[in-house]
N, C-alpha and C positions, 0 to 999 in steps of 0.2 A: 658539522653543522649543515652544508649543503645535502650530506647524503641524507641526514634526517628531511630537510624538506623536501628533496626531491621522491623519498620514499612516502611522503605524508600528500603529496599532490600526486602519485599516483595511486595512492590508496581514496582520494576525493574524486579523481575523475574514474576512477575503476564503480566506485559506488552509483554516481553520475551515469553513470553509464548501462549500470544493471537497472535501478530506475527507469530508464528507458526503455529498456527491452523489454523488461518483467515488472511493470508498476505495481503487481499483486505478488503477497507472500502467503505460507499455510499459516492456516491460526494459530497459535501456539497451546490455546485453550483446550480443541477441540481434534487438534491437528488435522488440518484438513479436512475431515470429514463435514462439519457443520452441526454435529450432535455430538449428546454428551454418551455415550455406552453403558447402558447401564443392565444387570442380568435377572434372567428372570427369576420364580423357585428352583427351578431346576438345573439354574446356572449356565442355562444358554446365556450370548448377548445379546441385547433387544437394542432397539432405537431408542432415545429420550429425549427432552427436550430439544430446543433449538439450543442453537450456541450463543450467548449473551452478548459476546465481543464480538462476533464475524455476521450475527443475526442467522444461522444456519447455513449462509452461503459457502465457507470452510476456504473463504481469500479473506486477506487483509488488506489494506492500499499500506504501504509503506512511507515510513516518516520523508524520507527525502520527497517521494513523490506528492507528500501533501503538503508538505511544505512551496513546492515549485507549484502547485497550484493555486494555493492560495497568496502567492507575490503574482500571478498571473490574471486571476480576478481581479485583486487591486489593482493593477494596471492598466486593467480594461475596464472599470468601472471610474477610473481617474482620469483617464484620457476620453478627449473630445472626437468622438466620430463623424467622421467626413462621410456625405452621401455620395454615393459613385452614379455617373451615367445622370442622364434628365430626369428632371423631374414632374 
């Protein structure tokens, strides 16, 4: 039992942690690129649309990372701000 937790809390701060460093992942869609590949008649690849999920950009924000942002909006939108310095 402790080895389970202690392997499931370093699998939460390991996550935690990439989130921070790398808040963007590749689309899965589009894989990174930001378009869909599509070929011509003669079976080169061309460019095609945009990417649906990523809007062409070829990053994603990842779940943890919008999750902590969106607990950090509420927070800041629920607490009362203090003026600094005169007024």
């Amino acid at each position: 039992m402790p080895t389970t937790l202690a392997c499931l809390l370093a699998i939460t701060l390991g996550y935690i942690l990439l989130c921070v460093v790398a808040p963007f992942r590749t689309c899965r869609l589009c894989n990174g690129l930001g378009f869909a590949l599509r070929t011509d008649r003669r079976g080169r690849p061309t460019r095609g649309r945009p990417c649906r999920r990523c809007h062409g950009n070829g990053r994603h924000l990842r779940t943890g990372r919008r999750a902590y942002e969106l607990a950090a909006r509420i927070h800041h939108h629920a607490t009362p701000h203090l003026r600094k310095g005169p007024r």
